[in-house]
PQR file of N, CA, C, O and H, with PARSE charges and radii, in Angstrom:
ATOM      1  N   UNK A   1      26.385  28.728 -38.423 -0.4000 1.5000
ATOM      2  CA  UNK A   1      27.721  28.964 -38.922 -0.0000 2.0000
ATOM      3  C   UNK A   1      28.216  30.296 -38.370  0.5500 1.7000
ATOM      4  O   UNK A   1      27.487  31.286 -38.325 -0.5500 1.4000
ATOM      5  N   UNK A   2      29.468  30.285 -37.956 -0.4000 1.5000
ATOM      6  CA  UNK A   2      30.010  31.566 -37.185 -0.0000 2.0000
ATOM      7  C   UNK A   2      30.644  32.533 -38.125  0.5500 1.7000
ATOM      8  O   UNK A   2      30.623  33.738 -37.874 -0.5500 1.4000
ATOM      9  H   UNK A   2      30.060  29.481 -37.993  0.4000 1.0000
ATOM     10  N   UNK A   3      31.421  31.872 -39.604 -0.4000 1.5000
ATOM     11  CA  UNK A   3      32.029  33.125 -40.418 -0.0000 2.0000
ATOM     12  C   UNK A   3      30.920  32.365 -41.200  0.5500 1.7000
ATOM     13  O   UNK A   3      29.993  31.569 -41.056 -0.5500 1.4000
ATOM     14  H   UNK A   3      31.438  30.893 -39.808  0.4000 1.0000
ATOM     15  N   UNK A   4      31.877  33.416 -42.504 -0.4000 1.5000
ATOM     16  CA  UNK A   4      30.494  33.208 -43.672 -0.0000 2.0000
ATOM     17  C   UNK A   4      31.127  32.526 -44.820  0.5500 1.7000
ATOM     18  O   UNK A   4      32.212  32.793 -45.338 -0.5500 1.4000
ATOM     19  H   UNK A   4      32.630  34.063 -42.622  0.4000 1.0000
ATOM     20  N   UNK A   5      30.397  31.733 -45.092 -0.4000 1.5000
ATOM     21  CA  UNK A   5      31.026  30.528 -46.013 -0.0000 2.0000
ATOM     22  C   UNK A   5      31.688  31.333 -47.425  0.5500 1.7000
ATOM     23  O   UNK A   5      31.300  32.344 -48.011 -0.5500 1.4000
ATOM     24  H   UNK A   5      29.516  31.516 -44.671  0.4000 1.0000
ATOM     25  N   UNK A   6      32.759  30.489 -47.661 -0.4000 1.5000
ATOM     26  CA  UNK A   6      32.764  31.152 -49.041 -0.0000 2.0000
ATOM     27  C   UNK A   6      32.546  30.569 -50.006  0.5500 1.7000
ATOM     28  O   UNK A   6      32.958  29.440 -50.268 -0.5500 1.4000
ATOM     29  H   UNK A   6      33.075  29.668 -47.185  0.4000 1.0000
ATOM     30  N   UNK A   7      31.408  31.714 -51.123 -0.4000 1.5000
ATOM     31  CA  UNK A   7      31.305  30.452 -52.394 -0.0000 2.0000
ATOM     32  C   UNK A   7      31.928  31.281 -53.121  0.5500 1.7000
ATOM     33  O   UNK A   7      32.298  32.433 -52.896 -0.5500 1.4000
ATOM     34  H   UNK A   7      31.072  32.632 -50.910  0.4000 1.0000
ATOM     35  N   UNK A   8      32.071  30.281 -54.466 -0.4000 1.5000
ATOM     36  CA  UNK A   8      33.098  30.477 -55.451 -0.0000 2.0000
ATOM     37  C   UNK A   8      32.261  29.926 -57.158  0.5500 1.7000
ATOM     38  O   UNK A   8      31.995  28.748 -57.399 -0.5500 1.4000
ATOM     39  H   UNK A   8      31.770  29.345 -54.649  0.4000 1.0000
ATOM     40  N   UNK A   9      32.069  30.726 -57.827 -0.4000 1.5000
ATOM     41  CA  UNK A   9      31.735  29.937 -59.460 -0.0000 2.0000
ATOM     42  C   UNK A   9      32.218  28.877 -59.401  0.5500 1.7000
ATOM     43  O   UNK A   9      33.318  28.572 -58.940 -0.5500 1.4000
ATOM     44  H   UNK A   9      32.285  31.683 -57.632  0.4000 1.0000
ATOM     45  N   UNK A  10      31.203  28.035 -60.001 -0.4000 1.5000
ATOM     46  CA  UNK A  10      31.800  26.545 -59.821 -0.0000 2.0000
ATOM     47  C   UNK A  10      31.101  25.726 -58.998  0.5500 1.7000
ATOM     48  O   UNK A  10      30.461  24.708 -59.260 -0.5500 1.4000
ATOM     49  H   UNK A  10      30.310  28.282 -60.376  0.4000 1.0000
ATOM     50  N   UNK A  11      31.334  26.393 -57.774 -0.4000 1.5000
ATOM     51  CA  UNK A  11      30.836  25.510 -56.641 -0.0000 2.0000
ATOM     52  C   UNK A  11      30.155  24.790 -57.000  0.5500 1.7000
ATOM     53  O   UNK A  11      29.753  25.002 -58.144 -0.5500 1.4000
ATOM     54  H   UNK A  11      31.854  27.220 -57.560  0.4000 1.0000
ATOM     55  N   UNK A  12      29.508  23.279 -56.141 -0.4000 1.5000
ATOM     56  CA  UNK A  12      28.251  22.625 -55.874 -0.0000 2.0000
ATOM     57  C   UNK A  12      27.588  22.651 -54.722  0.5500 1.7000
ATOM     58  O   UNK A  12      27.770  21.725 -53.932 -0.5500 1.4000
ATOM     59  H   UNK A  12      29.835  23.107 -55.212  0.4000 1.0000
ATOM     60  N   UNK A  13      26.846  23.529 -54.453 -0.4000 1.5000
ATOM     61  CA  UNK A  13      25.823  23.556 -53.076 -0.0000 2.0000
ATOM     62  C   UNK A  13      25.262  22.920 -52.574  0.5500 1.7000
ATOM     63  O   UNK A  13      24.117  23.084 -52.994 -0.5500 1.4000
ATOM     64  H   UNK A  13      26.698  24.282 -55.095  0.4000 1.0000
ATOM     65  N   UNK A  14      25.282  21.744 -51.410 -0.4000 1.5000
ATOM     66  CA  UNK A  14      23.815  21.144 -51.299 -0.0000 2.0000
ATOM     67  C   UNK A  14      22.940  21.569 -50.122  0.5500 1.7000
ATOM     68  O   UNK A  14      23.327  21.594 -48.954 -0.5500 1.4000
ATOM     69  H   UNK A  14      26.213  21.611 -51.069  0.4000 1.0000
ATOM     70  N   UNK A  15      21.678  21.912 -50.565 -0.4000 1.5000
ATOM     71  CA  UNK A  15      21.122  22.565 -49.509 -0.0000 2.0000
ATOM     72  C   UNK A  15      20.452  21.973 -48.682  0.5500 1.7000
ATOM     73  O   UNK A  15      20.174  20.777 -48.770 -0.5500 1.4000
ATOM     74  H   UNK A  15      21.363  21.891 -51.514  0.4000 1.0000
ATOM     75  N   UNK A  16      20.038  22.858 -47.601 -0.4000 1.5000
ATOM     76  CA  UNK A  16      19.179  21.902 -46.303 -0.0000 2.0000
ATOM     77  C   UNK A  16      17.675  21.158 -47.079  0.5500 1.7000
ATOM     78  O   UNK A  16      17.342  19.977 -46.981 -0.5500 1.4000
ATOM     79  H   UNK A  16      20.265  23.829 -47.530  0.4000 1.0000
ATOM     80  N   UNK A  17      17.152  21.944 -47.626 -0.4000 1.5000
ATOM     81  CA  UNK A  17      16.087  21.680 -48.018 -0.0000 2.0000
ATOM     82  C   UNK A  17      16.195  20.917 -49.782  0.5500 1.7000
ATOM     83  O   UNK A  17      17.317  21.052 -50.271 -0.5500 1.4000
ATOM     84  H   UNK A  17      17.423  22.904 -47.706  0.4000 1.0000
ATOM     85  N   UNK A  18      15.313  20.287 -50.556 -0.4000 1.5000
ATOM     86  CA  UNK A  18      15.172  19.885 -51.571 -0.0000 2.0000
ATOM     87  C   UNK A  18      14.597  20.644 -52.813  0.5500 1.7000
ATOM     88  O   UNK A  18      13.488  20.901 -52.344 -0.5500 1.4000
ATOM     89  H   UNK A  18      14.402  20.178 -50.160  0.4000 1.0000
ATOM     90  N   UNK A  19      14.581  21.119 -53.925 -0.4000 1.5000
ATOM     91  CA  UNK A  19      14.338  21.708 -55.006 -0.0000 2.0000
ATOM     92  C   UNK A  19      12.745  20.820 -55.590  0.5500 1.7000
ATOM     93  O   UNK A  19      12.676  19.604 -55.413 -0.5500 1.4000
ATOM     94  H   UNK A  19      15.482  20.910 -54.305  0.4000 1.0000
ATOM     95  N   UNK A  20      11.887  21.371 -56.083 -0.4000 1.5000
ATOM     96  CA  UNK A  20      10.719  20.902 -56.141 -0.0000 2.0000
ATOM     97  C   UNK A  20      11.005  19.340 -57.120  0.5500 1.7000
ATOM     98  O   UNK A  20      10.298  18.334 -57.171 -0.5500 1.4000
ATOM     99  H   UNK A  20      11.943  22.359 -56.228  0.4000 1.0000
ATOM    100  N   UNK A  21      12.024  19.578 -57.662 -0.4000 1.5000
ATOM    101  CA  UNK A  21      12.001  18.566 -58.383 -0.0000 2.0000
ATOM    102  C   UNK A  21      13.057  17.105 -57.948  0.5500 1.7000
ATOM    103  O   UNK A  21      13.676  16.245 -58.575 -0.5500 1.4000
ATOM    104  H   UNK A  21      12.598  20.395 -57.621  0.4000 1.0000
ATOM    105  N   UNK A  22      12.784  17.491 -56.350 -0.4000 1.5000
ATOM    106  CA  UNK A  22      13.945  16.203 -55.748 -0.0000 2.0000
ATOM    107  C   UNK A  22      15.282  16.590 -55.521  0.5500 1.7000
ATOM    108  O   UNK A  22      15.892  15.829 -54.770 -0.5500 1.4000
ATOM    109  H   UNK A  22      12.282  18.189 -55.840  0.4000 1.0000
ATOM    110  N   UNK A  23      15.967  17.641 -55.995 -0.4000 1.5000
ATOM    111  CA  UNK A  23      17.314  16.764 -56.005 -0.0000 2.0000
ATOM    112  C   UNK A  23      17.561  17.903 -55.054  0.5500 1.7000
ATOM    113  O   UNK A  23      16.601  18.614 -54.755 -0.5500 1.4000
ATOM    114  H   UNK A  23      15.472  18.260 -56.605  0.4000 1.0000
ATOM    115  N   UNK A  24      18.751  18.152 -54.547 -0.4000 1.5000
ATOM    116  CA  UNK A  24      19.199  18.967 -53.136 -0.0000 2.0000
ATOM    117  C   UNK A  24      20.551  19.721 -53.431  0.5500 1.7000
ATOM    118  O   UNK A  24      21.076  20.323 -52.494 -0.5500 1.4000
ATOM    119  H   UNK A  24      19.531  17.575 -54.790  0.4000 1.0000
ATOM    120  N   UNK A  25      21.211  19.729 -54.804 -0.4000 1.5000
ATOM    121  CA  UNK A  25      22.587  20.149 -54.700 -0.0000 2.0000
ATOM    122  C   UNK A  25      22.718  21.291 -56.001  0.5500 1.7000
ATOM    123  O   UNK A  25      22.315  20.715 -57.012 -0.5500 1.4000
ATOM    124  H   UNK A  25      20.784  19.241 -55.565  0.4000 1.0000
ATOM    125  N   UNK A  26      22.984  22.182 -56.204 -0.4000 1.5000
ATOM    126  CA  UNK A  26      23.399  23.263 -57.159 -0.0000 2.0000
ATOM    127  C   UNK A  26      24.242  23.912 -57.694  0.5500 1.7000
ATOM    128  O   UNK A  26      24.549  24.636 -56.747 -0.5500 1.4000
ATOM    129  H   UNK A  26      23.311  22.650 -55.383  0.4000 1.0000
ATOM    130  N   UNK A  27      24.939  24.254 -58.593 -0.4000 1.5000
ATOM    131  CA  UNK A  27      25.753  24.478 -59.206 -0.0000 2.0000
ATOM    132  C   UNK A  27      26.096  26.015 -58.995  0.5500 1.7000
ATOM    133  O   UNK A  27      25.010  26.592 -59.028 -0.5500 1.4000
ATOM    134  H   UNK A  27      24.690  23.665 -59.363  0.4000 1.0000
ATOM    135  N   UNK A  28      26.994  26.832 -58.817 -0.4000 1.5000
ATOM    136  CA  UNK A  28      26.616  28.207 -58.709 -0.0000 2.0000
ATOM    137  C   UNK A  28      27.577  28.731 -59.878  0.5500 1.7000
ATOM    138  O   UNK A  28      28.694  28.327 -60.204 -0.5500 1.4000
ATOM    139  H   UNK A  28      27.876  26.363 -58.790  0.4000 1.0000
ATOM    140  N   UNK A  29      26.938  29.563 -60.304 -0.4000 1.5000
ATOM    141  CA  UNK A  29      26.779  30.393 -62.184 -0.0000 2.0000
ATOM    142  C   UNK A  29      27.258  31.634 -61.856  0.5500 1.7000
ATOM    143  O   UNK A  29      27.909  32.155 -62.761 -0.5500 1.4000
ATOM    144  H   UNK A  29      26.031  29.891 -60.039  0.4000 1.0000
ATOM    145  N   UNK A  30      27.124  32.382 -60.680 -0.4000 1.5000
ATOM    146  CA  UNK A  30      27.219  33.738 -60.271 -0.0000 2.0000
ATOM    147  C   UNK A  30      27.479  33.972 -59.127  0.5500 1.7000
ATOM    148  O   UNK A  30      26.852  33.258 -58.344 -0.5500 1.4000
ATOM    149  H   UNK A  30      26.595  31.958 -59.944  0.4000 1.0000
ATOM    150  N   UNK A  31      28.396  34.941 -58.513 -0.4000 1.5000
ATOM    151  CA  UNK A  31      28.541  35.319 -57.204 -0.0000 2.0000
ATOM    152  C   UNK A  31      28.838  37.104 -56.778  0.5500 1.7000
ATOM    153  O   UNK A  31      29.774  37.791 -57.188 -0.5500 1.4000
ATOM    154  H   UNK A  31      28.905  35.521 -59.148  0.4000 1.0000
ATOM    155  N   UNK A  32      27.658  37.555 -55.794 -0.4000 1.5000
ATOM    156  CA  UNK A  32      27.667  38.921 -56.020 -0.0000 2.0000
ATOM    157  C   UNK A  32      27.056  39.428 -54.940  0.5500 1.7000
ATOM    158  O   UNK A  32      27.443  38.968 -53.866 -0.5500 1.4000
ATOM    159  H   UNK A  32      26.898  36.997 -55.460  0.4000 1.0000
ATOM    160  N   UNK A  33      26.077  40.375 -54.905 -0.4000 1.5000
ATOM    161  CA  UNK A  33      24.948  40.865 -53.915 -0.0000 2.0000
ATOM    162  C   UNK A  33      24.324  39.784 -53.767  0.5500 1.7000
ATOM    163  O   UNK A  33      24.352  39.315 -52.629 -0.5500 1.4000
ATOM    164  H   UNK A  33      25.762  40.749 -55.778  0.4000 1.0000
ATOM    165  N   UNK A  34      23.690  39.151 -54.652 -0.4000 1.5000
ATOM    166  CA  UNK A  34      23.352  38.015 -55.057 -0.0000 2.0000
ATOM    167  C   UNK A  34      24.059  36.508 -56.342  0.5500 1.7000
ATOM    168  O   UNK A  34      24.688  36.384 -57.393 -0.5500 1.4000
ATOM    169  H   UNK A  34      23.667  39.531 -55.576  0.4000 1.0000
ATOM    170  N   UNK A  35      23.283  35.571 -55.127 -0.4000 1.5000
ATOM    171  CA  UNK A  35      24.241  34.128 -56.024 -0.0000 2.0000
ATOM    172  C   UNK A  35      22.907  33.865 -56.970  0.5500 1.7000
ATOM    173  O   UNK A  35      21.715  33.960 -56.677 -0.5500 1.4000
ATOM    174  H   UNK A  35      22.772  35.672 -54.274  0.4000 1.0000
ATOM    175  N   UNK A  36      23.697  33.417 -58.503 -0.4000 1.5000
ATOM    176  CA  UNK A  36      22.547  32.510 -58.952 -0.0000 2.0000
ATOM    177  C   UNK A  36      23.239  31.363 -59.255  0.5500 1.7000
ATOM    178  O   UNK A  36      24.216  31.475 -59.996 -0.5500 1.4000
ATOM    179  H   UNK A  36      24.665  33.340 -58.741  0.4000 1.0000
ATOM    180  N   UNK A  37      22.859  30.026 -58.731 -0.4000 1.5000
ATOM    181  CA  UNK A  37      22.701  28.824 -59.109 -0.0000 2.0000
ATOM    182  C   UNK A  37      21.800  28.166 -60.311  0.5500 1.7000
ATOM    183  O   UNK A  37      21.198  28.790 -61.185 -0.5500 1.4000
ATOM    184  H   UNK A  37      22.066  29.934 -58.129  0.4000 1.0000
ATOM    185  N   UNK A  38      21.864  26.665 -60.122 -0.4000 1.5000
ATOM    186  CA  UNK A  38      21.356  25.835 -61.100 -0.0000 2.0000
ATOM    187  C   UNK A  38      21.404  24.830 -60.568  0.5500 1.7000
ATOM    188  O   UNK A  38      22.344  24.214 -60.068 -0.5500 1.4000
ATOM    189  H   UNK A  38      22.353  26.157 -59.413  0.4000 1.0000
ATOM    190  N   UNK A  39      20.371  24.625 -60.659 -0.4000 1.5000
ATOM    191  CA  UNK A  39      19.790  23.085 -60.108 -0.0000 2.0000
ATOM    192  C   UNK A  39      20.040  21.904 -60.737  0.5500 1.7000
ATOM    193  O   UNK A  39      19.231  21.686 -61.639 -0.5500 1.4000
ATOM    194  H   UNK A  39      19.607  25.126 -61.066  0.4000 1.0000
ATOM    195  N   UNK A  40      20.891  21.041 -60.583 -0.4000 1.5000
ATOM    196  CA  UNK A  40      21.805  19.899 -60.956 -0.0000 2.0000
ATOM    197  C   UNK A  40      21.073  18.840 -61.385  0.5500 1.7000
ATOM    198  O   UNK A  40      21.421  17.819 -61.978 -0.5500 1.4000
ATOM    199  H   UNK A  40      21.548  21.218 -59.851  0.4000 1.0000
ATOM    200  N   UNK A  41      19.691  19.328 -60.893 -0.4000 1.5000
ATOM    201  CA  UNK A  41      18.613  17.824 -61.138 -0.0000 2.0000
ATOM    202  C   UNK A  41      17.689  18.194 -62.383  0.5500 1.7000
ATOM    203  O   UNK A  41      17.718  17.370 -63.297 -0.5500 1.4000
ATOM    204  H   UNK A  41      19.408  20.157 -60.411  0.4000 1.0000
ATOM    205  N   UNK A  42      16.833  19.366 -62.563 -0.4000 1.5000
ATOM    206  CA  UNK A  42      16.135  20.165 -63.875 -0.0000 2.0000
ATOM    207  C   UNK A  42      16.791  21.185 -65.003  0.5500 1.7000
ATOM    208  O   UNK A  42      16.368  21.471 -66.122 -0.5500 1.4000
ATOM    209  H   UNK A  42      16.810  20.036 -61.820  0.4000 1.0000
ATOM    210  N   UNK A  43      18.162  21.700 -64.195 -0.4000 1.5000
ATOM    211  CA  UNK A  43      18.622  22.867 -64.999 -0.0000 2.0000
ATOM    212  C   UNK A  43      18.209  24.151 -64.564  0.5500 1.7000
ATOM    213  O   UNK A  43      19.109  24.984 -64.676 -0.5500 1.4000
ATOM    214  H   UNK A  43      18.506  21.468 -63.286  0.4000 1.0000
ATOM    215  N   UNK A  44      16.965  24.657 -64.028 -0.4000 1.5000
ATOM    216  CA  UNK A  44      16.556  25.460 -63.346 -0.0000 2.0000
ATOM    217  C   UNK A  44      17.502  26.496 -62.756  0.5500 1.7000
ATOM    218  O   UNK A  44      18.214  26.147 -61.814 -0.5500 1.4000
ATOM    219  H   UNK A  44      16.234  23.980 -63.937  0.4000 1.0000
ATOM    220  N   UNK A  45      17.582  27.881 -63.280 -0.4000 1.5000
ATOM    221  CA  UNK A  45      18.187  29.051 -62.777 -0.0000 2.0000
ATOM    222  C   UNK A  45      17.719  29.809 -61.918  0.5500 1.7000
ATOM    223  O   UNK A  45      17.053  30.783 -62.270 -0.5500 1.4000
ATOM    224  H   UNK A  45      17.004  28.164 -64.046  0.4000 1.0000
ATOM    225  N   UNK A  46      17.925  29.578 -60.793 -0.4000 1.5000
ATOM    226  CA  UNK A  46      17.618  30.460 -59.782 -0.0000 2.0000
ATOM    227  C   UNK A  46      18.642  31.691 -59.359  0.5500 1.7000
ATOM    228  O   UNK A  46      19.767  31.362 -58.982 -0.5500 1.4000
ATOM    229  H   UNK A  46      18.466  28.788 -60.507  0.4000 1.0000
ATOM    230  N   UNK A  47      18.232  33.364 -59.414 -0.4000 1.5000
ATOM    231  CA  UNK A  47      18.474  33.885 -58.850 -0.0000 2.0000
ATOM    232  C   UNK A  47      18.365  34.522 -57.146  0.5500 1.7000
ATOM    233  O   UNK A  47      17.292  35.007 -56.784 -0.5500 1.4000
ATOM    234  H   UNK A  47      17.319  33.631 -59.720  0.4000 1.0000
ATOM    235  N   UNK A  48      19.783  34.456 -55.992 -0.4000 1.5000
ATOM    236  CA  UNK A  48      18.639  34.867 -54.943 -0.0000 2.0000
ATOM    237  C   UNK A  48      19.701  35.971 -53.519  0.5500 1.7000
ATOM    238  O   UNK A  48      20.836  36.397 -53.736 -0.5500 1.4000
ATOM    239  H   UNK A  48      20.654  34.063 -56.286  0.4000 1.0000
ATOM    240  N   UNK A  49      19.273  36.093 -52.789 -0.4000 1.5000
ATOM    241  CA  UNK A  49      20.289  37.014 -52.432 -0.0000 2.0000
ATOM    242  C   UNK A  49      20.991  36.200 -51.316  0.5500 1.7000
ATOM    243  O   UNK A  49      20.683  35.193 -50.677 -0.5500 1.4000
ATOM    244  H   UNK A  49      18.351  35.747 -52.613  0.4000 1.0000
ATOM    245  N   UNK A  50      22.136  37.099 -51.336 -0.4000 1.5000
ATOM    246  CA  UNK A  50      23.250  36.029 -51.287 -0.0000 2.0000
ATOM    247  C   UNK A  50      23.138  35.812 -49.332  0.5500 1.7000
ATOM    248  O   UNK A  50      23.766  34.795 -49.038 -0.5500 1.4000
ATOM    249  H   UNK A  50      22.385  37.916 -51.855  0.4000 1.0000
ATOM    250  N   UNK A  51      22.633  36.373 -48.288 -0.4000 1.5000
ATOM    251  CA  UNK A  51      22.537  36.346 -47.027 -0.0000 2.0000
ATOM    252  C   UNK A  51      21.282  34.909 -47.368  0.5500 1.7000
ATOM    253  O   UNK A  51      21.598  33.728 -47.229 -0.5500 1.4000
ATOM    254  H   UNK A  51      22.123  37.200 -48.527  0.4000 1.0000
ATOM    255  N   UNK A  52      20.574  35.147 -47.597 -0.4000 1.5000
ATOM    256  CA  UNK A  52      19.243  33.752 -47.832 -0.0000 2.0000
ATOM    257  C   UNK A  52      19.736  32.356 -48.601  0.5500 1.7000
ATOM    258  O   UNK A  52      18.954  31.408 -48.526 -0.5500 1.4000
ATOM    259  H   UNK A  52      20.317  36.106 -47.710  0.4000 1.0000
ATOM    260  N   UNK A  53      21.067  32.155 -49.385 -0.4000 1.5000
ATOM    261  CA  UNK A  53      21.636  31.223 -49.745 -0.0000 2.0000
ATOM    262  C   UNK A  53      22.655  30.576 -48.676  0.5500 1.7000
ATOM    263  O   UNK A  53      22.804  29.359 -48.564 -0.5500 1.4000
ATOM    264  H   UNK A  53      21.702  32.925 -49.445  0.4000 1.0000
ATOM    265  N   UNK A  54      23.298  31.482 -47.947 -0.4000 1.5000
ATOM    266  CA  UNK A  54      24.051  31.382 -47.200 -0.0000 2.0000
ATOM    267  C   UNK A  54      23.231  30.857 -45.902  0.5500 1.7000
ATOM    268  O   UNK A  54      23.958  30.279 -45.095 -0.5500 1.4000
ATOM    269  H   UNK A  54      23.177  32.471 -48.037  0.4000 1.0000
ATOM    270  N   UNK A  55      22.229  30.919 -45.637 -0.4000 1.5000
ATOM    271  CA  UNK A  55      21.330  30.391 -44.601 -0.0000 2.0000
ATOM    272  C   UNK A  55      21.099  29.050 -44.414  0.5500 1.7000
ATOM    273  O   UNK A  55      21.293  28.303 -43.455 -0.5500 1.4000
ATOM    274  H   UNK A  55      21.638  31.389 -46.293  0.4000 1.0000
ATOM    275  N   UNK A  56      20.261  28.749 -46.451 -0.4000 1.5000
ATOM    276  CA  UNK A  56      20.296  27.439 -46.813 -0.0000 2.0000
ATOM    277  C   UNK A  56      21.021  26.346 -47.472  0.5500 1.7000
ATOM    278  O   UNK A  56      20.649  25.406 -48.174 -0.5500 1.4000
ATOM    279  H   UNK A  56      20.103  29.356 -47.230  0.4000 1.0000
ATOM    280  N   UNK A  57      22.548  26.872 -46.899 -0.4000 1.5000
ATOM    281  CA  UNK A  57      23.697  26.222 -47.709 -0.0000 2.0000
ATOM    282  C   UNK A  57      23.543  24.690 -46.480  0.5500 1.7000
ATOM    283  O   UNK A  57      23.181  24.949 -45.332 -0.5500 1.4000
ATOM    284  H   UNK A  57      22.851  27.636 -46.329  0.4000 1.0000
ATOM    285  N   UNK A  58      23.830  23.265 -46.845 -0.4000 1.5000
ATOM    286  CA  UNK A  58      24.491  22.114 -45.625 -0.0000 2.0000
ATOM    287  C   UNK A  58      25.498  21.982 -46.370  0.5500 1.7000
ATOM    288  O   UNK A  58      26.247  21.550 -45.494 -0.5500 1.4000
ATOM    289  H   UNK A  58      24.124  23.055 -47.778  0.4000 1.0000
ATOM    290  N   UNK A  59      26.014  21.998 -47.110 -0.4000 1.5000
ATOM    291  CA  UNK A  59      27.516  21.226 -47.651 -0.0000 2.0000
ATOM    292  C   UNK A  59      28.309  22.663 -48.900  0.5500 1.7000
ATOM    293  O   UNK A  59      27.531  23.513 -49.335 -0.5500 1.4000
ATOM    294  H   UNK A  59      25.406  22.349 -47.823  0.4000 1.0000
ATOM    295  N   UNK A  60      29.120  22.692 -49.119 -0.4000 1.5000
ATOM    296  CA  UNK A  60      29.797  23.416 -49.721 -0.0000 2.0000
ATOM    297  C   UNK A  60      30.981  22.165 -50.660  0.5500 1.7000
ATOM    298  O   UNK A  60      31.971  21.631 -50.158 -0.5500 1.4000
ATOM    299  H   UNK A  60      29.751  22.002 -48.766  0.4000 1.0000
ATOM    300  N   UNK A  61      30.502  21.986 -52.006 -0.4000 1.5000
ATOM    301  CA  UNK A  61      31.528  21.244 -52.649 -0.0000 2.0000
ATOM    302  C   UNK A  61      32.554  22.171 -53.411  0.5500 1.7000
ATOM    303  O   UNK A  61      31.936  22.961 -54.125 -0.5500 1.4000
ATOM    304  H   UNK A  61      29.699  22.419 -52.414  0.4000 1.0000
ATOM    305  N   UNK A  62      34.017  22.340 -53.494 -0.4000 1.5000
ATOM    306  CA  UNK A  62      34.475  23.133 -54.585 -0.0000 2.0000
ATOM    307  C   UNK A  62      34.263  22.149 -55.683  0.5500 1.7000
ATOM    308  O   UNK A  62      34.019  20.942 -55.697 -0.5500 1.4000
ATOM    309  H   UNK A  62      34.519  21.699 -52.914  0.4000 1.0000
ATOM    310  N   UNK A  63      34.479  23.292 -56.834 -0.4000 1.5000
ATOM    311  CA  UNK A  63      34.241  23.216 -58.198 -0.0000 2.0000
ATOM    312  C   UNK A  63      35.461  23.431 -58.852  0.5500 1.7000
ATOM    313  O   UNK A  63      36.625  23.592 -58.484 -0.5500 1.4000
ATOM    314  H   UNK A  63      34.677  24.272 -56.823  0.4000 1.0000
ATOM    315  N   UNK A  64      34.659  23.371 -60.312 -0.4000 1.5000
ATOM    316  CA  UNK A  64      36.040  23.980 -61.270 -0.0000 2.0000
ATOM    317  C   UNK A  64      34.992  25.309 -61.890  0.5500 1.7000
ATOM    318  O   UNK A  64      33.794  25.283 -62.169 -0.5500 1.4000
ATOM    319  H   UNK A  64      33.714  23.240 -60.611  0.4000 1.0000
ATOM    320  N   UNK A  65      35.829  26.248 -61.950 -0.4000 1.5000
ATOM    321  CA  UNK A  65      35.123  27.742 -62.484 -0.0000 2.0000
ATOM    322  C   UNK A  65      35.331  27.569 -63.982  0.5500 1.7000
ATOM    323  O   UNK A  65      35.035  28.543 -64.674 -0.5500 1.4000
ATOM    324  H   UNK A  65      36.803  26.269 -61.723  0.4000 1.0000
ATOM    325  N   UNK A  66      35.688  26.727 -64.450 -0.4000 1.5000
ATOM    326  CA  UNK A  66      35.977  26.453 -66.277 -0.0000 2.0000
ATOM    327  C   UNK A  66      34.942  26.239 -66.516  0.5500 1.7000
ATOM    328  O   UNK A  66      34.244  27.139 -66.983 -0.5500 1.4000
ATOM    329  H   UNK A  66      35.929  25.936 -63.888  0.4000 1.0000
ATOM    330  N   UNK A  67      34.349  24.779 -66.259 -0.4000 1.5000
ATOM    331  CA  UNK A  67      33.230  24.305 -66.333 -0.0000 2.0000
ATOM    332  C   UNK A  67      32.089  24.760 -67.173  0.5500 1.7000
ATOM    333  O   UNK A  67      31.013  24.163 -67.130 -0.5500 1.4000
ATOM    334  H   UNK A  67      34.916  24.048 -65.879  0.4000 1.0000
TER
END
């Protein structure tokens, strides 16, 4: 990727790789130095920094920030 994606609260992430528990797409809760997500498939809160999310982002869904 040449610019840098933008995420937004709300979002749904799906990443290159899969979450131990199968599923591939995340919810994001926080946006900062670091993003923390949530894993759409366990609930699982992951905190992580935001250059290493941006690495393993494939899809970028918008969201609603209400949610």
């Amino acid at each position: 990727m040449g610019a840098f994606p933008v995420i937004n609260v709300g979002d749904i992430l799906e990443m290159k790789k899969t979450h131990p528990c199968g599923e591939k797409t995340f919810k994001v809760l926080r946006v900062g130095a670091d993003v923390k997500i949530m894993c759409t498939g366990c609930g699982r809160i992951l905190t992580q920094d935001r250059l290493k999310i941006e690495k393993m982002i494939k899809t970028i869904y918008p969201g609603n920030e209400n949610e």
